[in-house]
C-alpha positions in Angstrom: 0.0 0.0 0.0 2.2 2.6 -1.3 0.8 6.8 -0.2 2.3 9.9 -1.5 5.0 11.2 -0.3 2.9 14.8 0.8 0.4 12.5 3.0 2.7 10.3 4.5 4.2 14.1 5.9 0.9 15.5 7.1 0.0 12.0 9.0 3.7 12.3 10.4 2.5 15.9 11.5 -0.6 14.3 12.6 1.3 11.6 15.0 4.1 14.0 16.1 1.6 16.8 17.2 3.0 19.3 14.8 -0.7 19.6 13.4 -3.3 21.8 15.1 -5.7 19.8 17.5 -3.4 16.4 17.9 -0.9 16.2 21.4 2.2 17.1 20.6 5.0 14.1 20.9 8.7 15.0 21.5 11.0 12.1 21.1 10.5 9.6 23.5 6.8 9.9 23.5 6.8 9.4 19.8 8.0 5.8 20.9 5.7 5.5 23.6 3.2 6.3 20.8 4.0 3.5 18.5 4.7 0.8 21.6 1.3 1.6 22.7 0.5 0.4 19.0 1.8 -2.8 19.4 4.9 -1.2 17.5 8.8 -1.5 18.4 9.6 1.4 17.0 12.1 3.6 19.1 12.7 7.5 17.7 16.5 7.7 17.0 16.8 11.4 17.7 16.4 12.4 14.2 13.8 14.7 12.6 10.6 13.9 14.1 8.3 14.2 10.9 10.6 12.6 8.7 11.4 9.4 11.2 7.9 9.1 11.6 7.0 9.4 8.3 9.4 6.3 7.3 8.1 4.6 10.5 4.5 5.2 8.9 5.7 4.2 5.2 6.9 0.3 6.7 3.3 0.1 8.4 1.6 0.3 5.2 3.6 -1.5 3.7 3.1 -4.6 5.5 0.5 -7.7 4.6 -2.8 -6.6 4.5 -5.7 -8.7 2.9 -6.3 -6.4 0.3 -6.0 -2.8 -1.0 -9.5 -2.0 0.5 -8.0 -3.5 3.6 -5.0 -1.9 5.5 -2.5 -3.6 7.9 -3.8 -3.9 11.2 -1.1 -2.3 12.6 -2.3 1.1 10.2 -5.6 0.8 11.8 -4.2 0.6 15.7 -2.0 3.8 14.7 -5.4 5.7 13.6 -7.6 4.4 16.4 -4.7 6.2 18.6 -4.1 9.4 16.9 -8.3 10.1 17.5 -8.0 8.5 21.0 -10.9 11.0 22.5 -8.5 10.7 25.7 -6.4 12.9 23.8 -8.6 15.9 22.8 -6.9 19.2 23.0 -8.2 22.8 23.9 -11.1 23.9 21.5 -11.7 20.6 20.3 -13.5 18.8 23.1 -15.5 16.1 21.3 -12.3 15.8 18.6 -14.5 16.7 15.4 -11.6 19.3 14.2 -9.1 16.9 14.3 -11.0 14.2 12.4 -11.7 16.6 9.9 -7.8 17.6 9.7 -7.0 13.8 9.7 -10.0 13.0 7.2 -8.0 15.8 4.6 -5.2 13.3 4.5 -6.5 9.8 4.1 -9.2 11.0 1.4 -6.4 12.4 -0.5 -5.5 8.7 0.0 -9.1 7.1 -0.8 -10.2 6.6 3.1 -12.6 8.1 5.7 -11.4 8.0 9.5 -15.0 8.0 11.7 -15.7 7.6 15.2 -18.3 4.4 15.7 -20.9 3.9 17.7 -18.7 3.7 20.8 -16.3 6.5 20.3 -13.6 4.5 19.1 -12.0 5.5 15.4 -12.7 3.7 12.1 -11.4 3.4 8.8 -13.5 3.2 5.8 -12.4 2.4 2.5 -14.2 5.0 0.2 -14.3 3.2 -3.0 -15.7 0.1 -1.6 -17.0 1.5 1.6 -15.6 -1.4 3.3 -14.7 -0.9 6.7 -11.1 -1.9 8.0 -11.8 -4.4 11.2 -8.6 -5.6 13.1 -8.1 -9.4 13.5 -8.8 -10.2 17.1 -5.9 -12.1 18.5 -7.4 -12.9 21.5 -11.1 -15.0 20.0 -11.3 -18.3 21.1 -9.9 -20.5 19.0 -12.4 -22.6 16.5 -13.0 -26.6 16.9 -11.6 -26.5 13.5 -8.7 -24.5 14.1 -8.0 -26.4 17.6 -8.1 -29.7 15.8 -5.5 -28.3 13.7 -3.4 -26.6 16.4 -3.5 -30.7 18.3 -2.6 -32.5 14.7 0.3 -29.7 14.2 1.7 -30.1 17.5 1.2 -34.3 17.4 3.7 -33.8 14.5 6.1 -31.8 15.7 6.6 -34.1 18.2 7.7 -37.0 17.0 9.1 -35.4 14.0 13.1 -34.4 13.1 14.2 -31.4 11.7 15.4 -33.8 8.9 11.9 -34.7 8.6 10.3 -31.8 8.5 12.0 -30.1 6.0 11.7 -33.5 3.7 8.4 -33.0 4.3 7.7 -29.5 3.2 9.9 -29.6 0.0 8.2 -32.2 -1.0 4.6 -30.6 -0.6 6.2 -27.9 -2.4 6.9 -29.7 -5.3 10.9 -30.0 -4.8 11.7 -32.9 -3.4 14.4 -32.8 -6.1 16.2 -30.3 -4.5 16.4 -32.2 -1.7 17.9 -35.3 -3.5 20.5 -33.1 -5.0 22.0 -31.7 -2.0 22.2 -35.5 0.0 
């Protein structure tokens, strides 16, 4: 998921607190920021907007289902940057700063909203999908814990040797393997 250079800048403004109506970060709160987004990124002193900017660049540029889809990671750094914990004078219910953010990702082809309970959204305008994070934590299904018991079954009485016999040869190369014995 590749974004202009220009909007990858204003988000970075966004994050950092350079923009009007977002907390402003100074280094070590910009890391803060992105730990509390399940990110281990750590500022290295350099210029803020610019770090973050790259920092913001590798989100999007991880996995994502689809382009109507971002990474989940994307979506945690949005839900953060309209935290309503965070609103700032003359902006009490945070409708100025969605609107600034808003500027930015539908120069981009998205729509940040606030749901039913406060928390911020992303919708995909073209498609008007909306971008929902994989829950981690869901119970497993019976399907997926049958799995988890055959997987684990085999990795125990299985060798590395094994294994990787195994897996060459349910890709297709098993010749590979016979070439390097």
């Amino acid at each position: 998921m590749r974004w202009k250079n220009r909007s990858l800048r204003e988000l970075a403004n966004i994050v950092i607190g350079d923009a009007e109506y977002f907390r402003y970060r100074s280094s070590s709160y910009i890391s803060e920021f992105f730990q509390d987004c399940d990110l281990d990124y750590v500022h290295d002193g350099s210029t803020r907007w610019l770090w973050t900017a790259c920092r913001l660049a590798e989100v999007l540029d991880q996995p994502h289902p689809s382009a109507s889809v971002p990474p989940d990671a994307f979506v945690r750094i949005i839900r953060a940057v309209l935290d309503k914990g965070e609103a700032q004078d003359g902006d009490p219910d945070r409708s100025k700063a969605l609107a600034l953010l808003n500027v930015v990702m539908a120069r981009e082809g998205w729509e940040a909203f606030y749901d039913e309970h406060g928390i911020g959204q992303l919708r995909h305008i073209a498609t008007n999908t909306v971008a929902l994070m994989a829950n981690p934590h869901r119970p497993m299904t019976p399907a997926e814990l049958e799995r988890r018991d055959q997987l684990t079954a085999y990795f125990d009485k299985c060798s590395e040797d094994e294994l990787i016999e195994d897996v060459l040869r349910e890709r297709g190369q098993v010749h590979l393997l016979r070439t390097y014995k």
